[in-house]
Biopython code that builds the backbone (N, CA, C, O; Angstrom):
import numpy as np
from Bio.PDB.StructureBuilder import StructureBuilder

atoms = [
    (1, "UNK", "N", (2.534, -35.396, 31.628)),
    (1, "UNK", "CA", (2.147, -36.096, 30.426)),
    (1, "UNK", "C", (0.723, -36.626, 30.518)),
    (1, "UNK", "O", (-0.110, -36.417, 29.637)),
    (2, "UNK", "N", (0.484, -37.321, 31.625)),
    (2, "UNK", "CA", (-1.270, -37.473, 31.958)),
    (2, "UNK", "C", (-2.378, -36.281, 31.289)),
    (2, "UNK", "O", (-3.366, -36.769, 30.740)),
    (3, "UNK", "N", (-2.278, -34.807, 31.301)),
    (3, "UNK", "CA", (-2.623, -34.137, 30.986)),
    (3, "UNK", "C", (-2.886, -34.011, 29.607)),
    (3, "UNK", "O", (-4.035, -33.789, 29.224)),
    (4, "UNK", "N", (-1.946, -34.128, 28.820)),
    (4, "UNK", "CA", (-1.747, -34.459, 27.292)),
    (4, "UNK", "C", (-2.421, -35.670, 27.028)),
    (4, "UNK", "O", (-2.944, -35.543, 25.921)),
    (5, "UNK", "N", (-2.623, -36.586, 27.418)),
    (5, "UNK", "CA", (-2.913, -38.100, 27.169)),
    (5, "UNK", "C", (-4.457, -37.667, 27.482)),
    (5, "UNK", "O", (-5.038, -37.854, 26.413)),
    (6, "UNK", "N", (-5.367, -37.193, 28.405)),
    (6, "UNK", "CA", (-6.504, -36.701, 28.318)),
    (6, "UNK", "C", (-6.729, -36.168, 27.351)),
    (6, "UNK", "O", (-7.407, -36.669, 26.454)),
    (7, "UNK", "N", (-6.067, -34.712, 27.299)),
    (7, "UNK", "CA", (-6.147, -34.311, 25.552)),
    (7, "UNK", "C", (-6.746, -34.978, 24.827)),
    (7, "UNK", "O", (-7.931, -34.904, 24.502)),
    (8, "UNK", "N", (-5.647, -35.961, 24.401)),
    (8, "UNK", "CA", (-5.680, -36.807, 23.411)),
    (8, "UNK", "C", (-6.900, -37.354, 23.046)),
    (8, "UNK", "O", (-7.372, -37.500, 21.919)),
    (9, "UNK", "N", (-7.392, -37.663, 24.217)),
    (9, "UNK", "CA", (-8.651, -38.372, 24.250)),
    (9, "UNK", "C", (-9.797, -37.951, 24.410)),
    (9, "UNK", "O", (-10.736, -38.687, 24.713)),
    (10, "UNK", "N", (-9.879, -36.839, 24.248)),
    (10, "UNK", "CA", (-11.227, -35.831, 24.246)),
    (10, "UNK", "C", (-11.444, -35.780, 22.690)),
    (10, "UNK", "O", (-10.501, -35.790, 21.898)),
    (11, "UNK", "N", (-12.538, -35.733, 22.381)),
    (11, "UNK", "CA", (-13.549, -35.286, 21.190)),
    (11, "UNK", "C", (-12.427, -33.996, 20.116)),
    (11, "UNK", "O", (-12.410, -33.666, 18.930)),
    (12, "UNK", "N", (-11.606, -33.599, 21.397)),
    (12, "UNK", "CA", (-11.193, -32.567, 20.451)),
    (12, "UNK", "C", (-9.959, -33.166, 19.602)),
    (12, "UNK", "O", (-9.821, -33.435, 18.409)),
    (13, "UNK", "N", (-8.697, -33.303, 21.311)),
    (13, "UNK", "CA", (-7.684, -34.641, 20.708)),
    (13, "UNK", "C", (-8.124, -35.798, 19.182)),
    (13, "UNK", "O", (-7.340, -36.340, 18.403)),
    (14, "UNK", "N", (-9.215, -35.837, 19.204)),
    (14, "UNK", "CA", (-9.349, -37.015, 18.542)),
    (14, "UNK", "C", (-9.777, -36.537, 16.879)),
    (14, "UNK", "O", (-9.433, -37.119, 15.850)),
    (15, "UNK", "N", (-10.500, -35.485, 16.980)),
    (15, "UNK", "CA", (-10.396, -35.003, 15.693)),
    (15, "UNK", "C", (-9.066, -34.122, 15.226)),
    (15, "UNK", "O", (-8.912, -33.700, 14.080)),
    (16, "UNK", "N", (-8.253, -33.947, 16.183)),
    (16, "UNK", "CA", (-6.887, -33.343, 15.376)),
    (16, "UNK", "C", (-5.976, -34.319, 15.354)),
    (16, "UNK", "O", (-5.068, -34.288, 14.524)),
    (17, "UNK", "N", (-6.086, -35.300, 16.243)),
    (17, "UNK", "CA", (-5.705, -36.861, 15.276)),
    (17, "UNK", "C", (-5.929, -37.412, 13.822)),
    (17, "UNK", "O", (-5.175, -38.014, 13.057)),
    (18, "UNK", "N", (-7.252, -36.987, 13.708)),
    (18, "UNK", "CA", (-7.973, -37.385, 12.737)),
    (18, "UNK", "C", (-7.450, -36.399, 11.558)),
    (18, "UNK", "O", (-6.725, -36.782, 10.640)),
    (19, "UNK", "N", (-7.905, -35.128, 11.714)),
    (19, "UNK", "CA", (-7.155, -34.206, 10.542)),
    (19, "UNK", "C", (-5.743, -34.076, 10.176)),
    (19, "UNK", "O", (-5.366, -33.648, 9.085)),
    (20, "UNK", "N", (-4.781, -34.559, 11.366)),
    (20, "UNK", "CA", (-3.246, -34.765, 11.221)),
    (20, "UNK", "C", (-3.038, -35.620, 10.356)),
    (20, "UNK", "O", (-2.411, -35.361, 9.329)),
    (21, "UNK", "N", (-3.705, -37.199, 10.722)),
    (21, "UNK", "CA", (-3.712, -38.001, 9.677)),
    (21, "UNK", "C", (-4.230, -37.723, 7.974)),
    (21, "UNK", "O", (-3.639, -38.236, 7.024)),
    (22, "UNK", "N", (-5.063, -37.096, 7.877)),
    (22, "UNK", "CA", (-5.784, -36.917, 6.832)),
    (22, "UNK", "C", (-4.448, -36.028, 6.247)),
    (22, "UNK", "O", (-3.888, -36.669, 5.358)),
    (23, "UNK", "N", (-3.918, -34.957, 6.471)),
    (23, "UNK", "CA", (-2.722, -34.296, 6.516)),
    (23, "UNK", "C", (-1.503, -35.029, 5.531)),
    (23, "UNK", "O", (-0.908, -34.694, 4.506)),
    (24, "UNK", "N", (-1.488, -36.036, 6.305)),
    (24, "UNK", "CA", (-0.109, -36.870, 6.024)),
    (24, "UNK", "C", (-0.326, -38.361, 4.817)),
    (24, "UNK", "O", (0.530, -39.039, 4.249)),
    (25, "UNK", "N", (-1.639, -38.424, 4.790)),
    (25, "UNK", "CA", (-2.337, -39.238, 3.433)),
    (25, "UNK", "C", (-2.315, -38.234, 2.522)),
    (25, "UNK", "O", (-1.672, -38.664, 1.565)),
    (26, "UNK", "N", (-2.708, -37.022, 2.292)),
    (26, "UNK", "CA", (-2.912, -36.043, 1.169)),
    (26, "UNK", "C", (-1.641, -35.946, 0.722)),
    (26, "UNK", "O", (-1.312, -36.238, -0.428)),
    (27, "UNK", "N", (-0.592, -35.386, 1.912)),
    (27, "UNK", "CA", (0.722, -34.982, 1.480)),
    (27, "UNK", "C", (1.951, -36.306, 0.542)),
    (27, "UNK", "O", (2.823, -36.191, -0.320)),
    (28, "UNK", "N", (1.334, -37.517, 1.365)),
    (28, "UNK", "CA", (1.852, -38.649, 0.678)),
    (28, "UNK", "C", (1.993, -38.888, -0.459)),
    (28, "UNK", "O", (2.925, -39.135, -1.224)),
    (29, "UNK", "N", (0.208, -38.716, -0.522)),
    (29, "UNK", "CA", (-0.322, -39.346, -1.884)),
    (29, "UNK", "C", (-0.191, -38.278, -2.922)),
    (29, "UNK", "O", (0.369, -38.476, -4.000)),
    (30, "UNK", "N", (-0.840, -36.896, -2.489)),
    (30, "UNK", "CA", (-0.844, -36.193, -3.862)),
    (30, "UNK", "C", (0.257, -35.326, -3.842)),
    (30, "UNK", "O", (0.339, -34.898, -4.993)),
    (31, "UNK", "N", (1.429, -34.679, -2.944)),
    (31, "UNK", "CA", (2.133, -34.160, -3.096)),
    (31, "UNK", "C", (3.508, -35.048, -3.484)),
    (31, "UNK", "O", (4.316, -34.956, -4.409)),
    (32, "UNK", "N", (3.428, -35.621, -2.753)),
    (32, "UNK", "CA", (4.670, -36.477, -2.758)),
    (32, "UNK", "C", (3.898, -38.360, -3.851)),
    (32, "UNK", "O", (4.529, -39.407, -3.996)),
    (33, "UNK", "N", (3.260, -38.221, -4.074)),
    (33, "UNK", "CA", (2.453, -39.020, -4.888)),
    (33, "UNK", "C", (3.824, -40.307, -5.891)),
    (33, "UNK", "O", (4.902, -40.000, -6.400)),
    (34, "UNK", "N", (3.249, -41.461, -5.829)),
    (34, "UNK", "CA", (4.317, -42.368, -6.429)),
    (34, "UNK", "C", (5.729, -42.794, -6.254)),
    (34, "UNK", "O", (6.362, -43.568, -6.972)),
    (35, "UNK", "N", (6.092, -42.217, -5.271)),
    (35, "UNK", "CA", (7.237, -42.032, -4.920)),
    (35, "UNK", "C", (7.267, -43.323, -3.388)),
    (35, "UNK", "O", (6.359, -43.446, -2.566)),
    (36, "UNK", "N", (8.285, -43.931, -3.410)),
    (36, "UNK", "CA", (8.571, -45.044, -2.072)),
    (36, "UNK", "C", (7.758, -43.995, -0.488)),
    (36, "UNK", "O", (6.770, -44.163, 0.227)),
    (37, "UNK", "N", (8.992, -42.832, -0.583)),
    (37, "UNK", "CA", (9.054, -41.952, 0.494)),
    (37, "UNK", "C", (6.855, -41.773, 0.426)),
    (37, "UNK", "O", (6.340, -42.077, 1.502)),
    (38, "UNK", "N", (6.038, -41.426, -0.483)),
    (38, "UNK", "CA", (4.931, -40.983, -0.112)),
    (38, "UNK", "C", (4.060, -41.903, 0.019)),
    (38, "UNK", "O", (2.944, -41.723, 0.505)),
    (39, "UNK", "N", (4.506, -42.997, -0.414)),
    (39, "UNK", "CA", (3.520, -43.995, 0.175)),
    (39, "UNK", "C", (3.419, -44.593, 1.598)),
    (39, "UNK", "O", (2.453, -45.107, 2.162)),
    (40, "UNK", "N", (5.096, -44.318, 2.157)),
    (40, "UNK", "CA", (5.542, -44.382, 3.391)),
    (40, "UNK", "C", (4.892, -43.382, 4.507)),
    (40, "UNK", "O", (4.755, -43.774, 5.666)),
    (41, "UNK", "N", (4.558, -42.272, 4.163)),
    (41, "UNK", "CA", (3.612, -41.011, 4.941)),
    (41, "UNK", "C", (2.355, -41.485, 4.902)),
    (41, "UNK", "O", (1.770, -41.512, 5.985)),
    (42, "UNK", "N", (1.657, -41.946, 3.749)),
    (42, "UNK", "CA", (0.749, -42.103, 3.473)),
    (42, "UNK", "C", (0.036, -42.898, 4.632)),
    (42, "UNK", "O", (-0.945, -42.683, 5.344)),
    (43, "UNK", "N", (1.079, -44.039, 4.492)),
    (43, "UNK", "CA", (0.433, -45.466, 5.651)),
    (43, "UNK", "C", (0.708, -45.253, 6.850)),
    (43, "UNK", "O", (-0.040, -45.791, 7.666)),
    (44, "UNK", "N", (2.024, -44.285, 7.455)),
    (44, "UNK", "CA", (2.114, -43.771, 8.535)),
    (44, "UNK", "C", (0.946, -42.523, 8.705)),
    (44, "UNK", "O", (1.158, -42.017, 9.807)),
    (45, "UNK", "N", (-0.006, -41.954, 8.151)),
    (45, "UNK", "CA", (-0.731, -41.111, 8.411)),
    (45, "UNK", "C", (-1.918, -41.509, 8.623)),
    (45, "UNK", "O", (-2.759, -40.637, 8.843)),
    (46, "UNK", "N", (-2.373, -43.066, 8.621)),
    (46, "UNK", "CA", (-3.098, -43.789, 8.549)),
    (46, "UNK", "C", (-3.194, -44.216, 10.276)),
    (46, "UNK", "O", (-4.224, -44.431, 10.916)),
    (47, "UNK", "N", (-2.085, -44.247, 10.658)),
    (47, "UNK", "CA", (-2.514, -44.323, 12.182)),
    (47, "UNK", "C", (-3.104, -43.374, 13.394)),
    (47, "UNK", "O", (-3.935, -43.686, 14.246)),
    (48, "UNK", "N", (-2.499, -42.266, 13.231)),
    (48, "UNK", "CA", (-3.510, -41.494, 13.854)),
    (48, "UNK", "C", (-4.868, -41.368, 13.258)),
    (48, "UNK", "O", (-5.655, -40.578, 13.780)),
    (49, "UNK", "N", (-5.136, -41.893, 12.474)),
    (49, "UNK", "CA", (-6.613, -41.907, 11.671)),
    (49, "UNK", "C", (-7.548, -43.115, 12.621)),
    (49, "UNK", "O", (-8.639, -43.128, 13.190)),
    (50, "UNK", "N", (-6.414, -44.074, 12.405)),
    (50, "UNK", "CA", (-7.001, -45.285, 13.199)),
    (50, "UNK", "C", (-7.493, -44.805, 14.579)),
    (50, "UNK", "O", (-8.645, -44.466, 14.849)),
    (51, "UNK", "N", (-6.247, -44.837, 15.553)),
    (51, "UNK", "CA", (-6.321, -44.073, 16.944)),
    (51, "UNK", "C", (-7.427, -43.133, 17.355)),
    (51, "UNK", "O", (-8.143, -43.091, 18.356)),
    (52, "UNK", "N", (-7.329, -42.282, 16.105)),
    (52, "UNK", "CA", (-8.233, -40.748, 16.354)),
    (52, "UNK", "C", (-10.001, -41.901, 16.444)),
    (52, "UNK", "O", (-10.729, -41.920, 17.437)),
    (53, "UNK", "N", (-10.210, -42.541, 15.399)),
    (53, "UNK", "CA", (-11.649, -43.005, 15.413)),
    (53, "UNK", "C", (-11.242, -43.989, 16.678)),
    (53, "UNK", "O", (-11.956, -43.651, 17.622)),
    (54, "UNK", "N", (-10.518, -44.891, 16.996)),
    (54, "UNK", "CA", (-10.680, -45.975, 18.230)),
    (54, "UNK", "C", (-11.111, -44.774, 19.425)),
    (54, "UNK", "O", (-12.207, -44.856, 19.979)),
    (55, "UNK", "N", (-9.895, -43.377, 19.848)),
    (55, "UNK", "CA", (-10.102, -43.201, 20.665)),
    (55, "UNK", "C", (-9.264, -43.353, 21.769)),
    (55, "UNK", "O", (-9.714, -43.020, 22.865)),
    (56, "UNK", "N", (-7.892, -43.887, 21.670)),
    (56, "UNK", "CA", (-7.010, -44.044, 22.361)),
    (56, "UNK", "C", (-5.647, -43.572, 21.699)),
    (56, "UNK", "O", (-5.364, -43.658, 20.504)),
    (57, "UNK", "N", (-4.656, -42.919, 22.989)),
    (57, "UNK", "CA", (-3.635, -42.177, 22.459)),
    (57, "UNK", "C", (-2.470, -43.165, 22.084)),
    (57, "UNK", "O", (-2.560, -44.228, 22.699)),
    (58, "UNK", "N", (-1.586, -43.093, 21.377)),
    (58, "UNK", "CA", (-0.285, -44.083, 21.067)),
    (58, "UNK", "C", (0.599, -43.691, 22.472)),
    (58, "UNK", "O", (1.298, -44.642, 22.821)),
    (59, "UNK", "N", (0.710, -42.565, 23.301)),
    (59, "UNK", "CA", (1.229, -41.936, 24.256)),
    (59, "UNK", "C", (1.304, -42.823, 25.417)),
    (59, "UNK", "O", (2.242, -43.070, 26.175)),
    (60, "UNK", "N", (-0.403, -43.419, 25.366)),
    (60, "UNK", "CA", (-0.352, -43.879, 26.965)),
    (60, "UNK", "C", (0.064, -45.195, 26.851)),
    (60, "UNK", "O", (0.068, -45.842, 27.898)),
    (61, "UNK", "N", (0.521, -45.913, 25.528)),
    (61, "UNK", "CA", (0.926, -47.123, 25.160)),
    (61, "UNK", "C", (2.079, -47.226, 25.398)),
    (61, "UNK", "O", (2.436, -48.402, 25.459)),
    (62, "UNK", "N", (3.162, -46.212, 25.635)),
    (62, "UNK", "CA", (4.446, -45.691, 25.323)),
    (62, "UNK", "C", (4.957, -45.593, 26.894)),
    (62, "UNK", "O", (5.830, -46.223, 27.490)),
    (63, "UNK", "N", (3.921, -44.390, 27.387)),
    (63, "UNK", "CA", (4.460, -43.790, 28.818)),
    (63, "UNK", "C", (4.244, -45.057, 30.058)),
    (63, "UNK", "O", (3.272, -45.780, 30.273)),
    (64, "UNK", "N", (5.224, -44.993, 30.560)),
    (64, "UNK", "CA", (5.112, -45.912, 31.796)),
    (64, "UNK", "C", (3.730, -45.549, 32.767)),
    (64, "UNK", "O", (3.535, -44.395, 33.147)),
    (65, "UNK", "N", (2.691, -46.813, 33.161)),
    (65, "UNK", "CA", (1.738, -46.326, 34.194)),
    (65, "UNK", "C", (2.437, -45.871, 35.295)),
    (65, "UNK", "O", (3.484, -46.282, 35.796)),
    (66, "UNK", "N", (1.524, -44.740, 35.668)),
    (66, "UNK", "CA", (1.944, -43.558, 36.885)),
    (66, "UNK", "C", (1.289, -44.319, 38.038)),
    (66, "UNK", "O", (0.243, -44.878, 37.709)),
    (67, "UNK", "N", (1.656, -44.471, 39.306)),
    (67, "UNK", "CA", (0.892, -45.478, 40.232)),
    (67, "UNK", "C", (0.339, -44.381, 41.058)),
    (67, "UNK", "O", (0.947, -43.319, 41.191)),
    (68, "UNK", "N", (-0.812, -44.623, 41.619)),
    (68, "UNK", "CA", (-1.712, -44.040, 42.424)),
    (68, "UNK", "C", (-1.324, -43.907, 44.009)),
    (68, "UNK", "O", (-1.300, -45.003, 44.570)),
    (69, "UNK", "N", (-1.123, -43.175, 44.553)),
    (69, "UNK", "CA", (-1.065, -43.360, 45.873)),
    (69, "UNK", "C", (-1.893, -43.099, 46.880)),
    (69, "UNK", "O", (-1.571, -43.385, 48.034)),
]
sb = StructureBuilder()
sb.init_structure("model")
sb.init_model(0)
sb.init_chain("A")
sb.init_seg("    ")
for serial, (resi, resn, name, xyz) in enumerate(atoms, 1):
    if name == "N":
        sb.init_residue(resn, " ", resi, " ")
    sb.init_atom(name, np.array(xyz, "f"), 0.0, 1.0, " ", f" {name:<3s}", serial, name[0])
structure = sb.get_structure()
């Protein structure tokens, strides 16, 4: 999982954070538009947006630290 969590955090990770989110605001808003359920995507698509510009994964918040030996 360390491996993935780098990912994440590379330039690249971070713009397909960024476009995932953008993804899940469009689909909210204009597909699913007015509706409880699309406003609910909407604001959940809003976090990898956040993440993607901070730069840090929700993953390594989640995964237990791996200890060094």
């Amino acid at each position: 999982m360390n491996a993935l969590v780098q990912f994440m955090n590379s330039w690249v990770g971070r713009i397909a954070r960024i476009v995932l989110g953008l993804v899940l605001v469009y689909v909210g808003l204009v597909t699913l538009g007015g509706t409880l359920p699309g406003y609910v995507i909407a604001i959940v698509g809003l976090v990898p947006i956040l993440m993607g510009i901070i730069g840090r994964c929700l993953i390594e918040f989640v995964l237990p630290k791996q200890k060094h030996a």
